[in-house]
N, C-alpha and C positions, 0 to 999 in steps of 0.2 A: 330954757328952764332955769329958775334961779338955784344957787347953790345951796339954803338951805332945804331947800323942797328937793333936791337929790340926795342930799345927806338925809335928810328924814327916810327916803326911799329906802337907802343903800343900808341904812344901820334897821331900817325894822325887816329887811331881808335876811341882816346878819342874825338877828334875833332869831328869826325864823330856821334860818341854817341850823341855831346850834339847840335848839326844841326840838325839832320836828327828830330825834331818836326818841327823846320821852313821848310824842304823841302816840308817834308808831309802838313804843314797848305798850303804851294802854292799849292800845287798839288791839296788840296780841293779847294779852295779858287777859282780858276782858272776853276776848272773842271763845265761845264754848270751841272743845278741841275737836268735835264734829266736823263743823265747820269750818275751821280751820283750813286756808290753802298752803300748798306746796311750797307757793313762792313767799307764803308768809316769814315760814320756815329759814329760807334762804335768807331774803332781807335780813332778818334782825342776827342772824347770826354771823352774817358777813360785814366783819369787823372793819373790813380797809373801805369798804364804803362809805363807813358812817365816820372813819378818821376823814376821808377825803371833803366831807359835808361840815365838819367841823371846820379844819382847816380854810377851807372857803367861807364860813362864819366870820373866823377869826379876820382874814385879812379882807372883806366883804366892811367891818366892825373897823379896822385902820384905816380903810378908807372915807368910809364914812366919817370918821373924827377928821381927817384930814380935810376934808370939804368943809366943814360945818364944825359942831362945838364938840367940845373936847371931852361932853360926856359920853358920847359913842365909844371912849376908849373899851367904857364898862360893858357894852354889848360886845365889843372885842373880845375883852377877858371873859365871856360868859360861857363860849368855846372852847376853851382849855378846860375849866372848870367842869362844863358837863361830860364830856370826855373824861374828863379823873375818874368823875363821880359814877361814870358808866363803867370804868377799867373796876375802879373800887367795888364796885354792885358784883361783877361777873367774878371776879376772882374770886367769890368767896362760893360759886357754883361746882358742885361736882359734877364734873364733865362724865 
C-alpha cells in the first residue's frame, strides 16, 4: 500500500473518531423519547468513552500527518477541539 493512500486512510478515520460524538448526540437528540433505548442513555452520557474516542482521533490525526502531508495535523487538532466544544455544551446542563 503506498503511503499516501494510508495517510488518506488513517486521517479520514481520525476525522471520523472525533464526529462520530456529534453524530451520535443527533441521532439522540432527534430520536422521540418513546423510543429512545437504554443503552442510548448510557452511551452518550459516558463521558470516558467519548474522551477515549477522541484521544484515538487525535493520535489516529498524528499519525496520519506523519505518513503523508502535514495537513492531517488539522484533523488532529479537530479532537481536542470537539471534546472542548462537548465539555463547553454539558457544563452548561443542569444535572
Amino acid at each position: 500500500m503506498k503511503q499516501p493512500t494510508a495517510a488518506k486512510r488513517v486521517g479520514l478515520l481520525s476525522i471520523a473518531c472525533s464526529l462520530t460524538f456529534w453524530l451520535c448526540a443527533c441521532i439522540f437528540l432527534f430520536t422521540p423519547i418513546a423510543h429512545r433505548a437504554d443503552w442510548e442513555l448510557q452511551v452518550m452520557v459516558a463521558f470516558q468513552f467519548w474522551i477515549a474516542v477522541w484521544i484515538l482521533g487525535f493520535l489516529l490525526g498524528l499519525v496520519a500527518a506523519a505518513l503523508g502531508s502535514r495537513y492531517w495535523l488539522f484533523a488532529a487538532l479537530l479532537a481536542p477541539v470537539s471534546c472542548g466544544a462537548a465539555a463547553w455544551l454539558a457544563s452548561g446542563i443542569q444535572w
